[in-house]
N, C-alpha and C positions, 0 to 999 in steps of 0.2 A: 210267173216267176217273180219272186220279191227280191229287194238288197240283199238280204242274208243267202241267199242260193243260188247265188249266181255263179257258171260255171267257167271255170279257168280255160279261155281261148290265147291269151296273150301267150307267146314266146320269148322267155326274156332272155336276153343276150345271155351267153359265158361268160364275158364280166363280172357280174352278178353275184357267181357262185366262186369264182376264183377270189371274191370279197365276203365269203361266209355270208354271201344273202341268199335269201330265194322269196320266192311270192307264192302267196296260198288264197284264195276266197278266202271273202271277209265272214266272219260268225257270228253271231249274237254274241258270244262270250266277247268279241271284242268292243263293245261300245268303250267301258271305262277308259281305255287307249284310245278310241278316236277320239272320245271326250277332251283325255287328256292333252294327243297330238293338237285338236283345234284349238284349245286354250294355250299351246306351248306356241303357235303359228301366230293368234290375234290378240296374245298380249303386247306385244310392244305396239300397237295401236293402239290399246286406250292409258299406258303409262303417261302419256299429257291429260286424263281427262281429269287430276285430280280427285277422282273415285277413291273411296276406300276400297281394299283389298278385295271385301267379301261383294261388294259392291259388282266390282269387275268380274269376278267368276261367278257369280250368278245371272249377268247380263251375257256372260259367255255360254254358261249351259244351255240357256236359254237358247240363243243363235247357233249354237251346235244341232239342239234338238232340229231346230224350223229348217237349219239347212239341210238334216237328215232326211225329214221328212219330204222335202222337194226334192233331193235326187230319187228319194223311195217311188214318191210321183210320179217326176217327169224321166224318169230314166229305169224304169224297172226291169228292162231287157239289157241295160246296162251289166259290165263285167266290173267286182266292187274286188280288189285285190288289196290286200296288208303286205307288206314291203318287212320281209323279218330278216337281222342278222344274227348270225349267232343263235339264232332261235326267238331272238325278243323284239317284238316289233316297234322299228322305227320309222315306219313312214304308210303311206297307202297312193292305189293309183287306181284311179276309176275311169272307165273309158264305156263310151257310147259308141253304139255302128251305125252307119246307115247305108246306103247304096254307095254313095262315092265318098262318103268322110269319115275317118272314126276322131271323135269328139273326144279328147283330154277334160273331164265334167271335173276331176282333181287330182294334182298330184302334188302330197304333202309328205314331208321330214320334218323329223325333230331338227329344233336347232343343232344339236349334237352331231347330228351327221351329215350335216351341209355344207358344202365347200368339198368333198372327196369323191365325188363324180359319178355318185350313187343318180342322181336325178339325170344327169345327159346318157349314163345305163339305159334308162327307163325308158327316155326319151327316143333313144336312137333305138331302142326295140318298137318304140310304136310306129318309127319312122319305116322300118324294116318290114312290117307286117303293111305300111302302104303302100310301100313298094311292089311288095309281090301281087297286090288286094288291086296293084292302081286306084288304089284311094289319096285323096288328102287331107293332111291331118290339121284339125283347128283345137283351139282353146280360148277361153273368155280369160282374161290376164287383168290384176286392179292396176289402173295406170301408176299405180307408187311402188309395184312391187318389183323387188331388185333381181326379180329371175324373169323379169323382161331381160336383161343382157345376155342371159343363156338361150330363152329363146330365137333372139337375134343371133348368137354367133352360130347356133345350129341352123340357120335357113330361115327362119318363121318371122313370118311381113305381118304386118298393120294390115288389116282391109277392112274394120268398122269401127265405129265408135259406139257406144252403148254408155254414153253419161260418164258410169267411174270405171268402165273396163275397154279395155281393146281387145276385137276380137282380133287371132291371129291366127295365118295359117300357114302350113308347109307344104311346098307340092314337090312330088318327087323328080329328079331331076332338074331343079332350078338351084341356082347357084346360094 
């Protein structure tokens, strides 16, 4: 099974849809939107490098492609979901399983709809699913990124260091 086919296990909360969203498997058709989502995510990281314009979305394409092609990799049993409102996709959530953990590998939004609590939705449906699974759920977090504070007010601890990320994890039942 590749990225593109992977089949829809997640359960997403009511929330969700009470917010005109829902979640579908990702399709070939949507590269140009993940495209776009990662470049709309790891722009304000290189606004200091003094690059020109074209400069930065061509070094973004680029790291879009390599990161596509390592979760295609290392995660091909992975479940690869687009996050749509209203019908037009604004974000994605990709999640790994394993015996006791399902693995958060990404979950991305537009700047546009961050802050309205579309991401602790997401969140607390993968929490729910380890609940019942008695699994616990982890994620690799860049130590600059500002949804470390979400992951902390929802549960989710520090337990590695990996250079520029933290890994974190949530186990059900822990405060």
């Amino acid at each position: 099974m590749g990225k593109t086919d992977s089949v829809q296990r997640y359960a997403p909360p009511a929330g969700l849809a009470a917010r005109g969203c829902a979640l579908r498997a990702e399709a070939a058709a949507d590269r140009p939107f993940l495209e776009h989502l990662y470049t709309a995510v790891r722009w304000p990281e290189l606004e200091p490098s003094g690059w020109p314009e074209e400069a930065k979305l061509g070094f973004l394409r680029q790291q879009y492609a390599l990161q596509d092609r390592h979760y295609a990799l290392h995660y091909a049993a992975g479940e690869f979901l687009i996050l749509e409102r209203d019908g037009v996709p604004v974000g994605r959530l990709y999640l790994h399983r394993d015996a006791g953990d399902i693995r958060i590998v990404d979950i991305s939004l537009l700047p546009e709809v961050r802050g309205q609590g579309l991401g602790t939705l997401l969140l607390q449906g993968v929490g729910a699913e380890a609940v019942a699974a008695g699994q616990t759920v982890s994620i690799h977090v860049e130590k600059f990124n500002p949804a470390q504070s979400l992951y902390r007010r929802l549960g989710f601890k520090e337990i590695g260091d990996s250079g520029p990320y933290w890994l974190m994890e949530w186990r059900p039942g822990e405060p």
